[in-house]
C-alpha positions as CSV (number, residue, x, y, z in Angstrom):
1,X,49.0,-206.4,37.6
2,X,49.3,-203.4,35.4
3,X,45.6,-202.7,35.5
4,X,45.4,-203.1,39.6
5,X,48.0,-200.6,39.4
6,X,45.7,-198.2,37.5
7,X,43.0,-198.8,39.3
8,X,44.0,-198.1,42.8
9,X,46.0,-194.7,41.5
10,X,42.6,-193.5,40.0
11,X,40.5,-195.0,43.1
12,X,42.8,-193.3,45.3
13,X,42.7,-189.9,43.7
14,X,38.8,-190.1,43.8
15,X,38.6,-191.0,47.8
16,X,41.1,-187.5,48.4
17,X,38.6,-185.8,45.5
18,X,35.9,-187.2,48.1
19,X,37.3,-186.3,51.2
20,X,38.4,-183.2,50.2
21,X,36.0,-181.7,48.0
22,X,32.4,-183.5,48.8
23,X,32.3,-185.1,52.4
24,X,30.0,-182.9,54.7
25,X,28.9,-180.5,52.1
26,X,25.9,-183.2,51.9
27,X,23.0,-183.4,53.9
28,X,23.4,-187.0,55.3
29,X,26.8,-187.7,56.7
30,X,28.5,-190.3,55.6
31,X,30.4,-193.0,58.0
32,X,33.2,-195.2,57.5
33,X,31.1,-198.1,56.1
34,X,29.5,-195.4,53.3
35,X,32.6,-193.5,52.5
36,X,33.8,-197.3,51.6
37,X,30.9,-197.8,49.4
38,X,31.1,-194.8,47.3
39,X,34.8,-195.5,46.5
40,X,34.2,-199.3,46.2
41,X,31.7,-198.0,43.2
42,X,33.9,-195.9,41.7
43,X,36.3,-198.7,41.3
44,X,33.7,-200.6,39.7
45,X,32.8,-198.0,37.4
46,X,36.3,-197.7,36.3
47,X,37.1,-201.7,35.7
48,X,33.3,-201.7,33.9
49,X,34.1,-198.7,31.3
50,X,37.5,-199.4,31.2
51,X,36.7,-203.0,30.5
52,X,34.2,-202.2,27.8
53,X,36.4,-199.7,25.7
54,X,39.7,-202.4,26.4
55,X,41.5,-199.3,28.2
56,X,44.0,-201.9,30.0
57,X,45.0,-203.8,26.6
58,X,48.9,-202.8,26.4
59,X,50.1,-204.2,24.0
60,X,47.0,-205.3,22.1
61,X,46.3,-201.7,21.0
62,X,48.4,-198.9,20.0
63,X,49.7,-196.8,22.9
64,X,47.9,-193.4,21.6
65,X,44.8,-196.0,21.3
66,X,45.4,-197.2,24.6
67,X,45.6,-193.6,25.9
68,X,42.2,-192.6,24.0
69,X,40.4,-195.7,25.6
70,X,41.7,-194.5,28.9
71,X,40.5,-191.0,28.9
72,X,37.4,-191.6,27.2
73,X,36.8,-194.5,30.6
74,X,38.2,-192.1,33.0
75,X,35.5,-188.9,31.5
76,X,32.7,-191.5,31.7
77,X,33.3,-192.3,34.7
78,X,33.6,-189.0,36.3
79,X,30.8,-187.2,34.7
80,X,28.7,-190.8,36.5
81,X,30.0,-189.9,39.4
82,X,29.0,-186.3,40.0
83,X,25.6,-187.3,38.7
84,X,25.6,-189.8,41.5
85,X,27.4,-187.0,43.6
86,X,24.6,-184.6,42.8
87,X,21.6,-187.3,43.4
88,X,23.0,-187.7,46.7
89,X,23.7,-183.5,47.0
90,X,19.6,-183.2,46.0
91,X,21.2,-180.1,44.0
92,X,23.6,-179.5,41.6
93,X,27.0,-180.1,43.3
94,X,30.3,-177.8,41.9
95,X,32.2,-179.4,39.4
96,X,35.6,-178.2,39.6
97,X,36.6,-180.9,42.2
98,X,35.3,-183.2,39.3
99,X,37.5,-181.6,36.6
100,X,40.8,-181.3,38.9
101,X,40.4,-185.0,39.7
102,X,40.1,-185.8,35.7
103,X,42.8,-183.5,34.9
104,X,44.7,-185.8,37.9
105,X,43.6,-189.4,36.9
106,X,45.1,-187.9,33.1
107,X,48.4,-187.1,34.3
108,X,48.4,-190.6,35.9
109,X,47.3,-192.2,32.7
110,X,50.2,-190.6,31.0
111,X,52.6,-192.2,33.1
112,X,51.1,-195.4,33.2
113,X,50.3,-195.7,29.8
114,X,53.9,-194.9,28.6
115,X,55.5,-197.2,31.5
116,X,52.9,-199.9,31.1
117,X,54.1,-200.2,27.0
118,X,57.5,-200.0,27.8
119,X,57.2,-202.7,30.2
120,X,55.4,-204.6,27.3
121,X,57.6,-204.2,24.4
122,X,60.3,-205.3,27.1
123,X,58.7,-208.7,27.9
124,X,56.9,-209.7,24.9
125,X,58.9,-208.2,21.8
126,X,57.0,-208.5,18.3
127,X,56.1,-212.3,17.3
128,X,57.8,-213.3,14.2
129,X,55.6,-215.2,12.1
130,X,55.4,-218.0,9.6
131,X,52.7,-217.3,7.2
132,X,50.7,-220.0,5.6
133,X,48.5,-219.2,2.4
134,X,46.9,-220.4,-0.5
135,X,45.6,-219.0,-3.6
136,X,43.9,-216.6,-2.2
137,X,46.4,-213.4,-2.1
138,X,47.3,-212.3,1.7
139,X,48.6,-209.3,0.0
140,X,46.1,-206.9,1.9
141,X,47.1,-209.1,5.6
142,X,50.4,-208.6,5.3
143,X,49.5,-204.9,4.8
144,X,47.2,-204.8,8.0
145,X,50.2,-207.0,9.9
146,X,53.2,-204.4,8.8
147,X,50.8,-201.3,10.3
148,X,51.5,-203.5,13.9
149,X,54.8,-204.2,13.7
150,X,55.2,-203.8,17.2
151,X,53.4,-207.0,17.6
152,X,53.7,-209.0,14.5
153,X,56.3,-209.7,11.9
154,X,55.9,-211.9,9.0
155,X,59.9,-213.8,9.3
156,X,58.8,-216.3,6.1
157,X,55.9,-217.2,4.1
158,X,54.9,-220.4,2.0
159,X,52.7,-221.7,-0.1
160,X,50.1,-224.5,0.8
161,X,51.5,-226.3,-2.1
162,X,54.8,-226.6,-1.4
163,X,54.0,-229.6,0.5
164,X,53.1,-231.2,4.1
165,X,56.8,-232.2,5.3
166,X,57.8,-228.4,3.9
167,X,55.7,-226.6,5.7
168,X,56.0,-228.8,8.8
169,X,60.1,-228.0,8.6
170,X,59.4,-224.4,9.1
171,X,56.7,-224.5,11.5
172,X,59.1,-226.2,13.9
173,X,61.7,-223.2,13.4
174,X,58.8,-220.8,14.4
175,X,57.6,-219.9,18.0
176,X,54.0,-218.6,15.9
177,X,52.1,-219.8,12.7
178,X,49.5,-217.7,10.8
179,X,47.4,-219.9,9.1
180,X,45.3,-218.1,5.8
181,X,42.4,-218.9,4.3
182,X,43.4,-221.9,3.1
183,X,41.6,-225.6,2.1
184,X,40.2,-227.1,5.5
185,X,42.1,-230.1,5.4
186,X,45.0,-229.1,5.2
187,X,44.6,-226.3,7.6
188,X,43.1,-228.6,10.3
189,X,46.5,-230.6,10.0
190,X,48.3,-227.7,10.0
191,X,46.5,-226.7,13.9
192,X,46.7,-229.5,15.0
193,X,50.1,-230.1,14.8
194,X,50.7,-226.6,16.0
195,X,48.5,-227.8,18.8
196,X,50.7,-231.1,19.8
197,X,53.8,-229.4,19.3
198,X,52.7,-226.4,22.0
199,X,53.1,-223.6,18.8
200,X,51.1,-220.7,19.1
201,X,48.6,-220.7,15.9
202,X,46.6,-217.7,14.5
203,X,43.7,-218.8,12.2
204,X,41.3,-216.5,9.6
205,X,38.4,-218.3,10.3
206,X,36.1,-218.8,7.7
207,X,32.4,-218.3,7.8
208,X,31.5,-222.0,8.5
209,X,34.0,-221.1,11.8
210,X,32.1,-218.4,12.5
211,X,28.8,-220.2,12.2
212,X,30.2,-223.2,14.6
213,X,31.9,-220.9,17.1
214,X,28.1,-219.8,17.8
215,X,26.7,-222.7,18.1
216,X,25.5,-224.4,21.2
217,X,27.1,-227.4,23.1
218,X,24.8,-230.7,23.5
219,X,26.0,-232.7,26.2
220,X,23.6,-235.5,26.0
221,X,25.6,-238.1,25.3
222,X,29.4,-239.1,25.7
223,X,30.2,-237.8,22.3
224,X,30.2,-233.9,22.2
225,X,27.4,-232.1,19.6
226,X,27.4,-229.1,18.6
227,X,24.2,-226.7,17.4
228,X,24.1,-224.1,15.4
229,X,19.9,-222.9,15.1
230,X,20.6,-220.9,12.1
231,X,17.4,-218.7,12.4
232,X,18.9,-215.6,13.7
233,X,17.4,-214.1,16.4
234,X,15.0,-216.2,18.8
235,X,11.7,-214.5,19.6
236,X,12.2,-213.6,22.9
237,X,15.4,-211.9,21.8
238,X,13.3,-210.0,19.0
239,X,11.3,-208.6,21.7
240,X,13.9,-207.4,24.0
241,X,16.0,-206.2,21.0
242,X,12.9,-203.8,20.1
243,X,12.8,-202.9,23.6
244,X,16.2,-201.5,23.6
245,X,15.7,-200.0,20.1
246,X,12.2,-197.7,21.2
247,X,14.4,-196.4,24.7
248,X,17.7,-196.2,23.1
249,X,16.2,-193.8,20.0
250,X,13.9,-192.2,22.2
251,X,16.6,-190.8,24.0
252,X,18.3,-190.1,21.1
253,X,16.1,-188.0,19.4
254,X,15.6,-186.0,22.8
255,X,19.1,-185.4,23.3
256,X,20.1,-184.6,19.7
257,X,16.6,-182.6,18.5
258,X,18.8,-179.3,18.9
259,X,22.0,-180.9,16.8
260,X,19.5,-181.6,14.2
261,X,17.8,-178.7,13.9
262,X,21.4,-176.7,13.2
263,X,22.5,-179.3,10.8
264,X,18.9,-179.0,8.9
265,X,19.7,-174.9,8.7
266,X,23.1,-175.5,7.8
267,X,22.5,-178.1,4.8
268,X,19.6,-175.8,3.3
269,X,21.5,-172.7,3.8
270,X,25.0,-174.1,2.0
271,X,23.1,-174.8,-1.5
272,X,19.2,-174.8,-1.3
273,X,19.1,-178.2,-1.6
274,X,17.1,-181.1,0.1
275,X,18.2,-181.0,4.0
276,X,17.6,-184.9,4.2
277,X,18.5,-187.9,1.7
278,X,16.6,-190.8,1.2
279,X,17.9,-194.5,-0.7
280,X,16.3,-197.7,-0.5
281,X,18.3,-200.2,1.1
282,X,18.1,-204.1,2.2
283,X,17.4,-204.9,6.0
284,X,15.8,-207.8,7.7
285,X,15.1,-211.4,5.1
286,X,15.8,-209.0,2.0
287,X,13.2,-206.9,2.6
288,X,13.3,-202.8,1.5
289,X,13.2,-199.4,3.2
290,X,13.9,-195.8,2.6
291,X,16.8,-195.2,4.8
292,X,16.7,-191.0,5.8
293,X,19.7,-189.4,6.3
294,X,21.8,-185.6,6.3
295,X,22.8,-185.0,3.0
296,X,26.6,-185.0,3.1
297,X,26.9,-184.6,-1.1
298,X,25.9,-182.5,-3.8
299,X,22.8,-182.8,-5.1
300,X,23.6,-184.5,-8.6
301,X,26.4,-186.3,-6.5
302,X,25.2,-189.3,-8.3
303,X,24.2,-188.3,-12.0
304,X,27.2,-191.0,-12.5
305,X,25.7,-193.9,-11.0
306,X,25.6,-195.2,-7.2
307,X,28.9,-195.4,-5.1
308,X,30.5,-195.6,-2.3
309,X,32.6,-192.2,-0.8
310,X,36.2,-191.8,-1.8
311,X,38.9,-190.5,0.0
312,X,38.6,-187.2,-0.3
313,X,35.7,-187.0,-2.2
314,X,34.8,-184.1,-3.9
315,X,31.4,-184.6,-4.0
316,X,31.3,-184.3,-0.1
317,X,29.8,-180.6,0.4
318,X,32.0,-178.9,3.6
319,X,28.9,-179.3,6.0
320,X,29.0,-182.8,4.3
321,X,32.4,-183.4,5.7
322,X,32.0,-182.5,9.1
323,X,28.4,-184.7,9.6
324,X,30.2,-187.5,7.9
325,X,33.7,-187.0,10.0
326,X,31.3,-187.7,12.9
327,X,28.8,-189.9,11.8
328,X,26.0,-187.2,12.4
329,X,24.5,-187.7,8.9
330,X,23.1,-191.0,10.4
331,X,21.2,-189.1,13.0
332,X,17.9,-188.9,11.1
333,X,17.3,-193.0,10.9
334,X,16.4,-192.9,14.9
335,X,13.3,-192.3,12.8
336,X,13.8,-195.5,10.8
337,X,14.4,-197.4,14.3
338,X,11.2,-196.4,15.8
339,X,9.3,-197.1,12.8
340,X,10.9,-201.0,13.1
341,X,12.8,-200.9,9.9
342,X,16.2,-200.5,12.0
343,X,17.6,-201.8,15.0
344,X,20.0,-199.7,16.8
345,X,22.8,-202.4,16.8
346,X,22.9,-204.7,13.4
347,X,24.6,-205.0,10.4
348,X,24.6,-201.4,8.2
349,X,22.2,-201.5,5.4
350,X,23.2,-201.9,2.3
351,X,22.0,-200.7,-1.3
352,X,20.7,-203.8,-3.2
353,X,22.8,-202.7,-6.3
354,X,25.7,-202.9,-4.4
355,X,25.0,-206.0,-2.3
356,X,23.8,-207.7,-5.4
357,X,27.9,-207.2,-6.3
358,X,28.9,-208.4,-3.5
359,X,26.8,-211.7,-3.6
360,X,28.2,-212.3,-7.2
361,X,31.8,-212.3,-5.2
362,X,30.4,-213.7,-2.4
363,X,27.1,-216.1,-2.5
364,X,27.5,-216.3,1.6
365,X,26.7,-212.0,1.6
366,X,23.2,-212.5,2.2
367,X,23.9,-214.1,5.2
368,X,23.6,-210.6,7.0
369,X,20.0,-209.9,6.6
370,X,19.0,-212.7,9.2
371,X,18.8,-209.8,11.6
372,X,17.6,-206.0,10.9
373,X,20.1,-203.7,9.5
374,X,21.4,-201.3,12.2
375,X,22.6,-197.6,13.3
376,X,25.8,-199.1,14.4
377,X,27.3,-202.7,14.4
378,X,30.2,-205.3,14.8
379,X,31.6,-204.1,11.0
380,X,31.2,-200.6,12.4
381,X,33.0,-200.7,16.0
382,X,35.6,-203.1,14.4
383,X,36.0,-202.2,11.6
384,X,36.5,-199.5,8.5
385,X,34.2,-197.7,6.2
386,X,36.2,-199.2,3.6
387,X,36.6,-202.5,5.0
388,X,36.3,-205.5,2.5
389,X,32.5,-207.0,2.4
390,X,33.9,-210.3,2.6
391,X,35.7,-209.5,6.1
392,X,32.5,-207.6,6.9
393,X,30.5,-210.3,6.2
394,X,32.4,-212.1,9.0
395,X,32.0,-209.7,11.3
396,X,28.5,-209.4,11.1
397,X,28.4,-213.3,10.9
398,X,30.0,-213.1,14.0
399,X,27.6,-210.6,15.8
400,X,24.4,-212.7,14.5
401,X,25.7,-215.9,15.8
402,X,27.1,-214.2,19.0
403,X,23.4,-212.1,19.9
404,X,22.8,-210.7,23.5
405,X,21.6,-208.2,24.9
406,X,24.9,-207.4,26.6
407,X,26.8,-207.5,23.3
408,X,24.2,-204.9,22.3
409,X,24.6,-202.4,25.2
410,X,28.4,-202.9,24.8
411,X,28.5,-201.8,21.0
412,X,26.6,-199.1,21.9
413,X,29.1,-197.5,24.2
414,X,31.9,-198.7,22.0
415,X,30.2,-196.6,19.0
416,X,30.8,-193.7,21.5
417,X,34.7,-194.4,20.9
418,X,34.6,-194.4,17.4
419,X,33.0,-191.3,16.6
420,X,36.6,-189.4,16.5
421,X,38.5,-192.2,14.7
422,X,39.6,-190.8,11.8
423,X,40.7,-194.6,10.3
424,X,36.3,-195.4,10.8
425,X,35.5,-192.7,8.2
426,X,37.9,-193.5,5.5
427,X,36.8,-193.8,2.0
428,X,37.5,-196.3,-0.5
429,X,40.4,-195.4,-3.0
430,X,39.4,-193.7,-6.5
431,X,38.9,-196.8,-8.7
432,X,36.8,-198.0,-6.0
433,X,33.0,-197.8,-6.9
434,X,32.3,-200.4,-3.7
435,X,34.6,-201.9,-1.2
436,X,35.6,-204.7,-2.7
437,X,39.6,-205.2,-3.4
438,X,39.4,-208.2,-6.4
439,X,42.8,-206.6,-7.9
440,X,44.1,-208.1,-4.3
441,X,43.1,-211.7,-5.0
């Protein structure tokens, strides 16, 4: 109801945009069932970007995030629409109606925004949670939880092995369970009790979940089967996946030629040094590739040995810091795309002395390289720089098993969003020489 509310407030400030601004400056007239057509897109535009950066989620997100997602679907779809305007205009059309009708659909988002949350937090105040876990440490969840307590708050916790009829007792004091990574059995029991008792249950899943929640349904007989392919990619989605990755960088290195011909001056200007930096790292079925990138760091950055950024990382040159705040120093492996050692969209490439690391933590790590490494990704939209490798593991488990072309287009424009996210540059601490947190388990 909230979003309709949105919609036709933005819709409506568009049709007096149109009226006002654009109807009979164009050559062909428009009549009543055309003027209904051009606003009738416009609302579709809206619920389609709005929809893809989750800029109706109150509640869900944070309210400056939900404000972000708004304006960021609101700009898209305005600059779409006086492209459209101006195809129709066969000339370029003035663009101050455009910008007064942003600056109007902002002021409405305010409002909305700040009503819409307050209606939220009024209705559904923060769950409070029982919290299951194991030996495995939730140490580093309860952290994530606390930075949402709007929305969650851990009431108790206890330990798997305090018993069945224990840990039944408190569920049924709780309205919501959060289940850990925890032994299989038991946690099955645990959902489905949860599940007869009508308690609402949030589950980690593991990477076997992962695997099965991709898999396809087989209704062949009267028992239910489930299949998971475990091949990656078929080869028809190989094909149109290359597709996408020849337009997509293409278009990229048209656009962004200029951008990289300042940076290039910039980097060789600051110090002398090398304007691009090249590392071998792991893509598709383990196989290598010199990944190209801006050089963010000083040259003997890594007399010390390979490893990851810090926070505030000295070794980050000031040019460094400003390609890296906004993931420009990635703009050189459109090059690696259209030579086919990239994809656009796929898990980030890793160096093999770092994911050989991982793999002694985690044997499931290789996992990733069923697909070809990528610009962006699922870890990258959803998650942190400095996110764990076993958690991005699962989200790149989760794009692999989860593959279409959709999902592709739709982490595309989502990468759009996280460029000026601070949280999606953030190092890993000081003692940190990869991502991983062991001290946590």
């Amino acid at each position: 109801m909230l979003a309709f509310i949105i919609i036709v407030i933005q819709t409506l400030i568009y049709a007096y945009t149109w009226f006002t601004a654009y109807d009979g400056t164009l050559p062909k007239n428009f009549f009543y069932n055309g003027h209904l057509v051009l606003i009738a897109l416009y609302a579709l535009l809206l619920l389609f970007f709005s929809n893809v950066y989750s800029a109706y989620k109150v509640g869900y997100l944070r309210i400056m995030d939900v404000l972000y997602s708004q304006f960021l679907s609101v700009i898209c779809v305005n600059f779409v629409t006086w492209l459209q305007l101006c195809l129709l205009g066969y000339r370029i059309m003035p663009y101050m109606p455009i910008v007064k009708m942003t600056i109007m659909d902002g002021l409405a988002i305010i409002i909305w925004t700040f009503f819409s949350h307050w209606i939220y937090k009024k209705l559904y105040p923060a769950r409070q949670l029982l919290l299951i876990y194991g030996d495995r440490s939730p140490k580093h969840l309860i952290h994530k939880l606390n930075s949402r307590s709007d929305k969650y708050a851990i009431h108790s916790s206890v330990h798997v092995n305090e018993g069945e009829e224990r840990i039944k007792e408190l569920i049924n004091q709780h309205k919501a369970v959060l289940v850990c990574d925890i032994d299989s059995h038991m946690r099955n029991d645990i959902v489905k009790y949860c599940f007869g008792k009508s308690i609402r249950c949030y589950i980690m899943p593991k990477l076997s979940d992962i695997i099965i929640m991709g898999s396809d349904s087989i209704h062949l007989f009267d028992t239910p089967l489930q299949l998971s392919r475990n091949f990656g990619l078929a080869p028809e989605e190989k094909m149109l996946k290359r597709a996408l990755d020849v337009v997509i960088s293409l278009i990229l290195l048209i656009v962004t030629s200029p951008l990289m011909l300042i940076f290039s001056l910039c980097i060789k200007l600051y110090d002398g040094g090398p304007v691009f930096y090249k590392q071998e790292r792991l893509t598709l079925d383990g196989k290598t590739f010199m990944i190209y990138k801006f050089r963010s760091m000083r040259v003997d950055s890594e007399k010390d040995g390979a490893r990851l950024a810090m926070k505030n990382d000295s070794r980050v040159t000031p040019i460094g810091n400003i390609l890296r705040k906004l993931h420009l120093d990635e703009l050189p492996q459109i090059l690696n795309i259209l030579k086919g050692e990239m994809s656009v969209v796929g898990p980030r490439p890793e160096r093999k002395e770092i994911a050989d690391q991982y793999a002694k933590e985690i044997e499931e790590f290789p996992f990733r390289l069923k697909v070809k490494a990528g610009l962006t990704g699922y870890a990258q939209v959803y998650g942190k720089y400095n996110t764990t490798p076993y958690d991005k593991l699962k989200l790149d488990l989760y794009y692999i098993q989860n593959y279409s072309f959709f999902l592709d287009i739709k982490l595309i424009l989502l990468t759009v969003k996280i460029l000026f996210q601070k949280e999606n540059t953030e190092g890993v601490e000081s003692w940190q020489t990869t991502a991983s947190k062991k001290e946590d388990s």
